[in-house]
TILUM-688633 format. One line per field, with one value per residue: residue number from 1; residue in one letter; x, y, z of N, C-alpha, C in turn. Coordinates in pm, 1 decimal, m for minus. Example, Ala and Ser with C-alpha at 12.3 -4.5 7.8 and 13.67 -1.06 7.14 Angstrom:
# TILUM-688633
seq	[1;2]
type	[A;S]
n.xx	[1319.0;1285.0]
n.yy	[m569.0;m225.0]
n.zz	[780.0;708.0]
ca.xx	[1230.0;1367.0]
ca.yy	[m450.0;m106.0]
ca.zz	[780.0;714.0]
c.xx	[1320.0;1290.0]
c.yy	[m330.0;3.0]
c.zz	[780.0;787.0]
# end
This chain:
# TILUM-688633
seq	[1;2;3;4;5;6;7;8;9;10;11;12;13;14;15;16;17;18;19;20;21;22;23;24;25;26;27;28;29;30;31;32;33;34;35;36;37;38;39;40;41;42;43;44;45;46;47;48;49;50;51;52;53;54;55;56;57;58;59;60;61;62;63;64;65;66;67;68;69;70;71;72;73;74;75;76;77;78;79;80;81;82;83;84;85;86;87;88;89;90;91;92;93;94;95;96;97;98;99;100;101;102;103;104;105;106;107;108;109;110;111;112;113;114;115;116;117;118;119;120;121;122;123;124;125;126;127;128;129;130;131;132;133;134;135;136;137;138;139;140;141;142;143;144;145;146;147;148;149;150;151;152;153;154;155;156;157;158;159;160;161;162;163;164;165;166;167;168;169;170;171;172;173;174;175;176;177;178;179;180;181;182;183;184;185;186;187;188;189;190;191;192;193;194;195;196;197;198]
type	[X;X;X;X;X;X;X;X;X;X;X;X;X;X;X;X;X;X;X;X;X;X;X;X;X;X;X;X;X;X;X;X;X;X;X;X;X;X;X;X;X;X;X;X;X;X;X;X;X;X;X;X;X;X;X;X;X;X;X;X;X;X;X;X;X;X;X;X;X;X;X;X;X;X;X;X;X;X;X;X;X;X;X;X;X;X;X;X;X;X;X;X;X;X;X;X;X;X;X;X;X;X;X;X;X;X;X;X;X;X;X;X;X;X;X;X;X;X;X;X;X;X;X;X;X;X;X;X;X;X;X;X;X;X;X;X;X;X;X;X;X;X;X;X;X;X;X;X;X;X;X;X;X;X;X;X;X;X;X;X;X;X;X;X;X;X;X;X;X;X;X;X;X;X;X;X;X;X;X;X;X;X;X;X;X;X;X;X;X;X;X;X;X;X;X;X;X;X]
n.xx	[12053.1;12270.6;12660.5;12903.0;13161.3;13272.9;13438.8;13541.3;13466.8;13566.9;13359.9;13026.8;12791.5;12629.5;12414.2;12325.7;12254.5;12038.1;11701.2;11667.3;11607.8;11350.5;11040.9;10930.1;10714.2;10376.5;10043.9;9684.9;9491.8;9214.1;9187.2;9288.2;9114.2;8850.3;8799.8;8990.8;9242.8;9443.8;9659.8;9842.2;9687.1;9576.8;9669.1;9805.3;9611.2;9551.5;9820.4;9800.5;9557.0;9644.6;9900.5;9758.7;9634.7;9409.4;9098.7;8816.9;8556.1;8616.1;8827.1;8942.6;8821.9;8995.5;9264.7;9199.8;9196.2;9407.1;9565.8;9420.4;9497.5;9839.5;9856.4;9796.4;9961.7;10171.9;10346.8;10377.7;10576.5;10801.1;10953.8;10856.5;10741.7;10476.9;10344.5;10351.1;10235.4;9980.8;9931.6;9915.6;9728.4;9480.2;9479.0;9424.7;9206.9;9044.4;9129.0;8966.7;8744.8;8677.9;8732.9;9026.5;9336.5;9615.6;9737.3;10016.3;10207.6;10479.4;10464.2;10334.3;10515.0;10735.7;10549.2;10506.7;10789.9;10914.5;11051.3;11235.3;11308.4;11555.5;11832.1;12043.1;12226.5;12187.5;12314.3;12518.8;12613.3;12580.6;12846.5;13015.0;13053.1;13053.8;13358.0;13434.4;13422.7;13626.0;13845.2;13893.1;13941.3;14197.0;14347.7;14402.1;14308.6;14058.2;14078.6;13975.7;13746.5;13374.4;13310.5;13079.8;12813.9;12531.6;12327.3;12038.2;11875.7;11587.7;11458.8;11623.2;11955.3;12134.3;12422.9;12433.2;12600.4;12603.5;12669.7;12644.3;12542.1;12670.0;12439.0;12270.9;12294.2;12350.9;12328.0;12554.4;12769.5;12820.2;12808.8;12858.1;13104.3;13145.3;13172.0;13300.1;13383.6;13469.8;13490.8;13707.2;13655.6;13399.1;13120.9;13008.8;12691.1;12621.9;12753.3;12610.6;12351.7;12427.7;12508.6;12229.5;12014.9;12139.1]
n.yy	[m12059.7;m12030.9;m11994.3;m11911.7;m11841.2;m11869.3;m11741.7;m11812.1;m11612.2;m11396.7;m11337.8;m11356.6;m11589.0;m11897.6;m11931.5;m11659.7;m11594.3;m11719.8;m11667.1;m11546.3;m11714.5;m11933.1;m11982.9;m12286.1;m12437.8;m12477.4;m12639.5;m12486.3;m12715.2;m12676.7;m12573.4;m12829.3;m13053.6;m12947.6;m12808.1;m12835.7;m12772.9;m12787.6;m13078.5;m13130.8;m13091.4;m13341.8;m13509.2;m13450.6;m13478.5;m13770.2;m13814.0;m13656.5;m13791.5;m14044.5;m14033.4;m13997.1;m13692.6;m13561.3;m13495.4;m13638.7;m13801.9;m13942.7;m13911.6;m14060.4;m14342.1;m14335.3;m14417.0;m14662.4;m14818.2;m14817.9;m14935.9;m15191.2;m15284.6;m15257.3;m15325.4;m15313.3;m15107.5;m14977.9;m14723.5;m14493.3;m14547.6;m14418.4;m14514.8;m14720.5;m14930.8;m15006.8;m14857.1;m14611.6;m14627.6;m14704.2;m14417.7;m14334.8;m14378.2;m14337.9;m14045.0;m14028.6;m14125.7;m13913.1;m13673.8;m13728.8;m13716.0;m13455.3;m13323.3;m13273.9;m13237.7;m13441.6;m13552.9;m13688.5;m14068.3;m13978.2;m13735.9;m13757.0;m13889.1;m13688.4;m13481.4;m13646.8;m13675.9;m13431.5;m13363.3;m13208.5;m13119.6;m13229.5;m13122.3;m13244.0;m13039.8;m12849.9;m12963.4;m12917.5;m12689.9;m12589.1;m12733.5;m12595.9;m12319.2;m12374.5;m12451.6;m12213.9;m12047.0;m12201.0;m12133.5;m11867.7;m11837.1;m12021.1;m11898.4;m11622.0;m11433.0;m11364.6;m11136.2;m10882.7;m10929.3;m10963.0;m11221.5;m11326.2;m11556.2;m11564.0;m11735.7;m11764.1;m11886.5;m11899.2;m11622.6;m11603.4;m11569.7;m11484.8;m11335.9;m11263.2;m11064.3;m11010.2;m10863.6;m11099.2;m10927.6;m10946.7;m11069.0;m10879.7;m11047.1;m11286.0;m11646.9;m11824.5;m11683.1;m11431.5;m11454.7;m11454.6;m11412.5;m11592.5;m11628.5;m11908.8;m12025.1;m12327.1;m12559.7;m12857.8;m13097.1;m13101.9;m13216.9;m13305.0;m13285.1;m13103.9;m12907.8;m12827.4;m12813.0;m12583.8;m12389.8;m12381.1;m12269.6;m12032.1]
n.zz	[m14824.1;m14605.7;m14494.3;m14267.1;m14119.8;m13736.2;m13515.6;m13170.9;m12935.9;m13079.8;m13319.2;m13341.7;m13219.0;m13290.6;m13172.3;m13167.5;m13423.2;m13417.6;m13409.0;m13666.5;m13838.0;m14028.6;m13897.2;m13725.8;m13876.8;m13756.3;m13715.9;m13693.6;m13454.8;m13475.5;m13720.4;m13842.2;m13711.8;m13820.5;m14043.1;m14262.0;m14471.7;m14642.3;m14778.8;m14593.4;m14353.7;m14342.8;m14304.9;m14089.5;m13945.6;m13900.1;m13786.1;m13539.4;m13396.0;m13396.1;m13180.0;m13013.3;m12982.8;m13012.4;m12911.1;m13030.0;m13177.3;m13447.5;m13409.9;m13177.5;m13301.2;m13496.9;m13380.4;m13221.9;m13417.6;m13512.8;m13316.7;m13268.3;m13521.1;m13467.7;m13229.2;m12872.8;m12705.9;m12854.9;m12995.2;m13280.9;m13447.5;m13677.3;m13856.0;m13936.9;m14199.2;m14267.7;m14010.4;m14141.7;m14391.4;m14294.6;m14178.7;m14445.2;m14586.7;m14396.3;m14397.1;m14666.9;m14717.9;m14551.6;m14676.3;m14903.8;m14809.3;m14745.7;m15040.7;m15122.7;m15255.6;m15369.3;m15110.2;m15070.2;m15052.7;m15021.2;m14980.8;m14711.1;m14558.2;m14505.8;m14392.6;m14127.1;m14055.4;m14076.0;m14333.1;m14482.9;m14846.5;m15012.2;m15283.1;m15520.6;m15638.2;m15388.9;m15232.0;m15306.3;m15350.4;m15056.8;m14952.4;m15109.8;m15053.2;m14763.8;m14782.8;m14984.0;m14690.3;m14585.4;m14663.4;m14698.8;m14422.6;m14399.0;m14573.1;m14529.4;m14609.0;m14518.6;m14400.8;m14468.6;m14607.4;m14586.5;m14297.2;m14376.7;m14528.2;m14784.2;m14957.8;m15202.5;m15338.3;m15430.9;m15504.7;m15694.1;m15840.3;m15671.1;m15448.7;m15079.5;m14824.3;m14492.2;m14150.8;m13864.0;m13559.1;m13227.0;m13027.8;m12715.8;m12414.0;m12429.6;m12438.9;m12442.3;m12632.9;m12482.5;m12199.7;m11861.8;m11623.4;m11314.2;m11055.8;m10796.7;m10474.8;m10332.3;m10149.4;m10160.9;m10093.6;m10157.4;m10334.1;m10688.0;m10682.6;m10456.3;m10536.9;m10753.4;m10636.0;m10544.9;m10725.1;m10867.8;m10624.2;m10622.9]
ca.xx	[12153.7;12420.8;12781.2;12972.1;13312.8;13237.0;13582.8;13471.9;13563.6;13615.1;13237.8;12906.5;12773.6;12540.6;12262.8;12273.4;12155.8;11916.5;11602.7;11682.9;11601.7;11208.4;10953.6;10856.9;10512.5;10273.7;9893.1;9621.2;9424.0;9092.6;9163.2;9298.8;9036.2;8720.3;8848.6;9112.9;9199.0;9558.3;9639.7;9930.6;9657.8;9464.8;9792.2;9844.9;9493.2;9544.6;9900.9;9784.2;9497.9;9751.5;9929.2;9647.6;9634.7;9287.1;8992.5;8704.5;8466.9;8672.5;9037.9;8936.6;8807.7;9154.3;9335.0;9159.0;9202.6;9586.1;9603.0;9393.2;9607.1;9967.9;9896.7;9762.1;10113.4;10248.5;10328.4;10362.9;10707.6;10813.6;11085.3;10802.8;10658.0;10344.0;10289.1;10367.2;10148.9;9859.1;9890.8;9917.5;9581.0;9357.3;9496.4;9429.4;9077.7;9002.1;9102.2;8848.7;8602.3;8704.7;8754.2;9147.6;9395.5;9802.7;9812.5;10104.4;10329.9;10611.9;10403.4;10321.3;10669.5;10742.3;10540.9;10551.1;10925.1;10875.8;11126.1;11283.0;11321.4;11702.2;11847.8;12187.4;12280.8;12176.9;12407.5;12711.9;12618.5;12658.6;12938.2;13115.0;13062.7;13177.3;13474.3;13495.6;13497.9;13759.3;13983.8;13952.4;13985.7;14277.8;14436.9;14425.7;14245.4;13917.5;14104.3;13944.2;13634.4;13305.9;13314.6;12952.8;12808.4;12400.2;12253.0;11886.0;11819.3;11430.6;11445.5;11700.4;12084.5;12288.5;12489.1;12411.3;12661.0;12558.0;12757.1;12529.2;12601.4;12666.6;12319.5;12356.8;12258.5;12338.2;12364.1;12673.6;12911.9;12773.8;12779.8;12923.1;13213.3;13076.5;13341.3;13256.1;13453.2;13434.8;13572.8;13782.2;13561.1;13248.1;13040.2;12967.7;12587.6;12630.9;12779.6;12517.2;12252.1;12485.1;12433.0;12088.7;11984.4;12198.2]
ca.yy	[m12120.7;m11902.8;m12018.3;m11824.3;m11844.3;m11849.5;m11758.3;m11818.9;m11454.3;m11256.3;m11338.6;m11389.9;m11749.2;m11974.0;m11843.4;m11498.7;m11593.4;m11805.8;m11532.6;m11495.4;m11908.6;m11972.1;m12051.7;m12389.8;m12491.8;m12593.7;m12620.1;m12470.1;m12788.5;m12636.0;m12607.5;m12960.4;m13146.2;m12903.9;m12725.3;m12879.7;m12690.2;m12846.5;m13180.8;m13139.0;m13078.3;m13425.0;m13620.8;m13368.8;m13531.3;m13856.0;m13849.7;m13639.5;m13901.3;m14225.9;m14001.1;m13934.9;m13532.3;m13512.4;m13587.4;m13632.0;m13961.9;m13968.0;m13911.3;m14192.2;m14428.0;m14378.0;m14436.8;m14776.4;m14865.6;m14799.3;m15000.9;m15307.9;m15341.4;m15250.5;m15333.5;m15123.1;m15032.3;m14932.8;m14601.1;m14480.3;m14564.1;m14305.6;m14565.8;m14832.1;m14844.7;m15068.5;m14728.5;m14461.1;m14661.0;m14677.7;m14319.5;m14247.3;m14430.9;m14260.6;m13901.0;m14022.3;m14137.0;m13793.0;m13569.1;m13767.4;m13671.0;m13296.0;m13273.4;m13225.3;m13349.1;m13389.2;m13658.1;m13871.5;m14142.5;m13913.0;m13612.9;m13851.8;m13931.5;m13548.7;m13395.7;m13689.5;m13690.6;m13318.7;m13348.6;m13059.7;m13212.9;m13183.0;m13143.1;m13245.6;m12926.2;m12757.6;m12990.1;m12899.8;m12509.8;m12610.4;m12753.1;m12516.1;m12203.8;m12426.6;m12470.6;m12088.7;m12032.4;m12248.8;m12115.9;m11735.1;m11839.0;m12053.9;m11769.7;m11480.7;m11312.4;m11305.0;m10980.2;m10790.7;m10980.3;m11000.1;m11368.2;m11409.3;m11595.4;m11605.3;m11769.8;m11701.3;m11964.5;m11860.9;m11495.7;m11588.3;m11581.5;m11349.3;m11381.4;m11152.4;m11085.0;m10933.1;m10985.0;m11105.2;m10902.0;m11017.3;m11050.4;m10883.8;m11099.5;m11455.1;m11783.6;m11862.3;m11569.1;m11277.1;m11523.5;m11348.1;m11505.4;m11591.2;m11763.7;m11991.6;m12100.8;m12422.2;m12670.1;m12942.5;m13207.7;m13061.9;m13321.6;m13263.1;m13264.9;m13016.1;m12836.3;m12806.7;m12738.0;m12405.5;m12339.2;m12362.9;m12183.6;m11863.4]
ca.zz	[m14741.6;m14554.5;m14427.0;m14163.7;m14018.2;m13624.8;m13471.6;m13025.0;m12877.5;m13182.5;m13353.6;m13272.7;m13185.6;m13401.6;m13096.7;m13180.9;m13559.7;m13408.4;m13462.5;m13879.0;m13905.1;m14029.4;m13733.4;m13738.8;m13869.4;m13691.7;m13736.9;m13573.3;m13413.0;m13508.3;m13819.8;m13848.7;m13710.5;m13830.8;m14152.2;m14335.8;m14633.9;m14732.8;m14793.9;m14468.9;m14236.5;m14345.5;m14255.9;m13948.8;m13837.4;m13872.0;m13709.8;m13418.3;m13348.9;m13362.1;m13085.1;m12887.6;m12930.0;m13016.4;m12847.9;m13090.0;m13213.9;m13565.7;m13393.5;m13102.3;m13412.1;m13548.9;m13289.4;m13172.5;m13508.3;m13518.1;m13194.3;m13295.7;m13595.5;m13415.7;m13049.0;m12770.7;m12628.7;m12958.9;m13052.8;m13396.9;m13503.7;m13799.8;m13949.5;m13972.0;m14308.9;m14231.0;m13974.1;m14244.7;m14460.5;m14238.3;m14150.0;m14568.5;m14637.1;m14333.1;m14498.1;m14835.3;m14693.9;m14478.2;m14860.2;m15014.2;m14753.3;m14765.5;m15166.2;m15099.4;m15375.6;m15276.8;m15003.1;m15141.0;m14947.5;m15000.9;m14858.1;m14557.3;m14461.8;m14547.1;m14272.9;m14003.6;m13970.6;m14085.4;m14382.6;m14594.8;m14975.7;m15043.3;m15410.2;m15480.6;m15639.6;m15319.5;m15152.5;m15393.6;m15302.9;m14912.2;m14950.2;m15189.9;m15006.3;m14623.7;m14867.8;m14957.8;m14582.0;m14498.9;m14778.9;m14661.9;m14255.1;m14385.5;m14660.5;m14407.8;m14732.1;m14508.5;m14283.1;m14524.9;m14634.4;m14441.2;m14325.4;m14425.3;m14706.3;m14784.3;m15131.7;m15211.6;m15499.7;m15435.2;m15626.9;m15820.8;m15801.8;m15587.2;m15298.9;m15018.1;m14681.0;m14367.3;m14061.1;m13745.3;m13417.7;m13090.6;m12934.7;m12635.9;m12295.4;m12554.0;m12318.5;m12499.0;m12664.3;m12395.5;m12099.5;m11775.3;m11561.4;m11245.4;m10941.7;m10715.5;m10405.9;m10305.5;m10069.4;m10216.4;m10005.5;m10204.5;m10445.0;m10750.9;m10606.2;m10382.3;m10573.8;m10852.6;m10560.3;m10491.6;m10875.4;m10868.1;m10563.7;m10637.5]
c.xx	[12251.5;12511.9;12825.6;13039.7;13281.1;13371.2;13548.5;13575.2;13545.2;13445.9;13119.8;12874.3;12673.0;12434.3;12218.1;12213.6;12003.2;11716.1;11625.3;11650.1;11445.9;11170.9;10887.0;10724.6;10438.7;10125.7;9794.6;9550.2;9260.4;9091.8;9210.6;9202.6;8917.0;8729.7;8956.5;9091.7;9323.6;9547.6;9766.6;9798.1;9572.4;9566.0;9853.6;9713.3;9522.6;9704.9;9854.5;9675.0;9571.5;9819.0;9850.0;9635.0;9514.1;9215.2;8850.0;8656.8;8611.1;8822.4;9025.5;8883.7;8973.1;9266.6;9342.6;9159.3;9335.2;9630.5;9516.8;9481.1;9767.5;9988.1;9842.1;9850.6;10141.9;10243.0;10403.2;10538.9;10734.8;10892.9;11003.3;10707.0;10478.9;10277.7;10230.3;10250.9;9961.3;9831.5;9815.8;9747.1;9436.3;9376.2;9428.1;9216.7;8969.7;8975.4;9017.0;8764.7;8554.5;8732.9;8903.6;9226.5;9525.6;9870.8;9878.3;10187.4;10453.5;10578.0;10389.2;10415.2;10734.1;10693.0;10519.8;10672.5;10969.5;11052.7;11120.8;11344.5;11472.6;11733.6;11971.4;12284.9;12280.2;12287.7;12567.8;12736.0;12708.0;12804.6;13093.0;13106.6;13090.7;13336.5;13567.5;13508.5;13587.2;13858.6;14006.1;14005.8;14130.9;14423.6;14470.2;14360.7;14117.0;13953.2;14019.2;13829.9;13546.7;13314.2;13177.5;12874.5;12617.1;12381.4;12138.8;11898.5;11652.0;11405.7;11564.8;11850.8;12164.8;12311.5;12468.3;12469.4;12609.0;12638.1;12655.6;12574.2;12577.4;12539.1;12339.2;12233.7;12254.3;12384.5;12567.5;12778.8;12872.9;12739.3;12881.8;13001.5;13113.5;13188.8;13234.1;13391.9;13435.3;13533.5;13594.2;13732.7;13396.9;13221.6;12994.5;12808.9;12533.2;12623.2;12696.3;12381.6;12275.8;12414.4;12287.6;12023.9;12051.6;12163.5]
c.yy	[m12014.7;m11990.9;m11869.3;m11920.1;m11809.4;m11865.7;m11682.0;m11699.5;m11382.1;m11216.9;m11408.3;m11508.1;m11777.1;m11903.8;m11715.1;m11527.7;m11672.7;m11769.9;m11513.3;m11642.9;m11879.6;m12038.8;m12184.5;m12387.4;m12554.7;m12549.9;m12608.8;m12598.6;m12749.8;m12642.3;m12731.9;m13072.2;m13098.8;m12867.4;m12745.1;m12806.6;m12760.9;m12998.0;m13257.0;m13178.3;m13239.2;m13526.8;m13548.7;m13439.6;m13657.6;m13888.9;m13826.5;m13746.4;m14011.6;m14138.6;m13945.8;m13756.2;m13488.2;m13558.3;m13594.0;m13795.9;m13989.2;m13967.8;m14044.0;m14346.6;m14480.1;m14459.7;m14585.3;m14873.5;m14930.3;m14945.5;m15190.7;m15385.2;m15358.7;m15299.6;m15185.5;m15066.6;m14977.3;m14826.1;m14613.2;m14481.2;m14487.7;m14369.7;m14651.5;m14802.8;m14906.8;m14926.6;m14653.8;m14509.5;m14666.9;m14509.8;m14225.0;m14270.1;m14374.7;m14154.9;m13920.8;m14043.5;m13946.7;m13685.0;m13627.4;m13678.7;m13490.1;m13213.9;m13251.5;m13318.9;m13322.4;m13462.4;m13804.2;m13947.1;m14053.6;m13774.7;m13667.3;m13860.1;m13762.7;m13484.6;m13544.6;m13650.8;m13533.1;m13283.6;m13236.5;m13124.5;m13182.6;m13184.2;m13180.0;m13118.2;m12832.7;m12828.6;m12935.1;m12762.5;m12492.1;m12596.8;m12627.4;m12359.5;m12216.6;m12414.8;m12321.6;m12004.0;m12016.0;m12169.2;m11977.3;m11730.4;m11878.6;m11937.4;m11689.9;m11367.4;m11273.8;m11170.6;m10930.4;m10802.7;m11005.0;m11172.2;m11461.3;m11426.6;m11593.2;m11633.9;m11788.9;m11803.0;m11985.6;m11766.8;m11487.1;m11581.5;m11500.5;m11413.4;m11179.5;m11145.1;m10926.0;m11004.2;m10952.5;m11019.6;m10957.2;m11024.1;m11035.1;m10970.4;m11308.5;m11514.9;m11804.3;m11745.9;m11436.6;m11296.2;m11467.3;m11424.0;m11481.6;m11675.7;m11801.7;m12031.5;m12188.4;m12537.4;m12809.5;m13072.7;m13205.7;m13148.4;m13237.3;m13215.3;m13125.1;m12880.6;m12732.0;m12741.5;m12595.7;m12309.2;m12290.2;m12292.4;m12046.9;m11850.5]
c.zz	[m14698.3;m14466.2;m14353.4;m14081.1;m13825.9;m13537.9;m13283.2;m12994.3;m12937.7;m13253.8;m13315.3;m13250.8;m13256.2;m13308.3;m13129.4;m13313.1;m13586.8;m13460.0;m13592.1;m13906.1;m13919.8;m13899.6;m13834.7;m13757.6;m13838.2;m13754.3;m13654.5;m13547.2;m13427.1;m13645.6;m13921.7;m13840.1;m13756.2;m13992.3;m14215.5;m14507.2;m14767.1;m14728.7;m14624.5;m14367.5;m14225.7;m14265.9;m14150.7;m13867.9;m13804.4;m13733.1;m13532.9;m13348.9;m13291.8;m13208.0;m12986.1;m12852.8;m12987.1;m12952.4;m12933.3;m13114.4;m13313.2;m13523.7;m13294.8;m13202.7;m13498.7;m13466.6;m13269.3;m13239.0;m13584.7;m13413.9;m13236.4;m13400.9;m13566.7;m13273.1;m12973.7;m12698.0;m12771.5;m13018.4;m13196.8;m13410.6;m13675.4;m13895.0;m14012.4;m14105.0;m14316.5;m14122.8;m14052.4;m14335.6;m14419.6;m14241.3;m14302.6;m14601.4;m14539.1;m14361.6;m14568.9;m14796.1;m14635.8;m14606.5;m14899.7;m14960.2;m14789.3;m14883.1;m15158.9;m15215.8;m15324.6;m15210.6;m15086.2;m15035.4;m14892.1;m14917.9;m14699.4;m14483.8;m14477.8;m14401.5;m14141.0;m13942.8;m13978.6;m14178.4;m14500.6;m14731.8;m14990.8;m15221.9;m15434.0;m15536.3;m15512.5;m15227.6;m15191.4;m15377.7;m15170.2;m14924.8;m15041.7;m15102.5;m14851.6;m14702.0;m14867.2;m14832.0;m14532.6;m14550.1;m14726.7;m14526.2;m14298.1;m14497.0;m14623.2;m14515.0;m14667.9;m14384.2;m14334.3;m14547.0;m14529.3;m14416.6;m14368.4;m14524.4;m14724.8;m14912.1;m15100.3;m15351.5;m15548.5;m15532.6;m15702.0;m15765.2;m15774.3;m15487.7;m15255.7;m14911.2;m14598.2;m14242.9;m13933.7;m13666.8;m13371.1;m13004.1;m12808.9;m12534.0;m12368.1;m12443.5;m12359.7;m12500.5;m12554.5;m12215.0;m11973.1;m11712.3;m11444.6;m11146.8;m10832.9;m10604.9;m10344.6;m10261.1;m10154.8;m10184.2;m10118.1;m10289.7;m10526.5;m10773.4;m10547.6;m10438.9;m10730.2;m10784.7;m10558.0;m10622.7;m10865.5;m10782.7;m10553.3;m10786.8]
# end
């Protein structure tokens, strides 16, 4: 987890740290529907089927199957647990096929809605080191201090600070003034066309 003080002008913008965040996981589609090795990718098949992103016999079987039982308008609702439950039991069916052990309910609703497990100690970390933030922005003790905080509770317990730079050409903190003159008659319309074609 890492906190940082983001003071607009003086330090960098949440965009510039954007590049140091983990890349989303996705799965290759080959080895989803041909080669499943985890127990994600069995409940990555069945979902992508219910949403129509495969085209095979066994993903159009699912599908038609989803739809006879929910309706043929009805897309997969992620809150619904009669869904989540369908989707848990054609996983749990697919690992059989493939020898796979793992696919639980809680894994199911895990990578549909594509949830990160929380702990409540990790929440009492958050919060305590937004806390030691505030306290140095509001003490004037962080002149001196870098304002940035990182905890690693993976290899063990240190705190580590690094301060981001300004990425240069950033949408946000590195964004160039630009004037416009414009008649007092002008629509907001219009005036968005100007935008867009210059």
């Amino acid at each position: 987890l890492a906190s940082r003080m983001i003071a607009p002008g003086f330090t960098s913008c949440f965009e510039c740290s954007m590049d140091s965040f983990p890349k989303q996981i996705h799965f290759p589609l080959c080895t989803i529907a041909e080669t499943p090795r985890k127990p994600d990718h069995c409940i990555a098949y069945v979902l992508f089927a219910v949403n129509r992103g495969l085209a095979n016999k066994s993903a159009h079987a699912l599908r038609q199957e989803f739809e006879s039982l929910f309706g043929s308008d009805t897309k997969l609702d992620k809150d619904n647990p009669d869904h989540m439950r369908f989707i848990y039991e054609k996983a749990l069916a697919r690992s059989q096929i493939f020898n796979i052990s793992g696919v639980s309910y809680m894994l199911t609703m895990g990578v549909v809605k594509n949830i990160i497990p929380a702990v409540a100690s990790t929440n009492a970390v958050i919060a305590a080191a937004c806390v030691n933030e505030a306290f140095k922005a509001l003490s004037y003790c962080s002149q001196s201090l870098n304002s940035y905080f990182m905890y690693n509770g993976n290899t063990g317990v240190y705190t580590h600070t690094f301060k981001y730079e300004r990425k240069s050409g950033c949408p946000v903190c590195d964004a160039k003034e630009i004037r416009f003159e414009i008649d007092k008659n002008e629509t907001l319309n219009s005036f968005i066309d100007k935008l867009i074609s210059d």
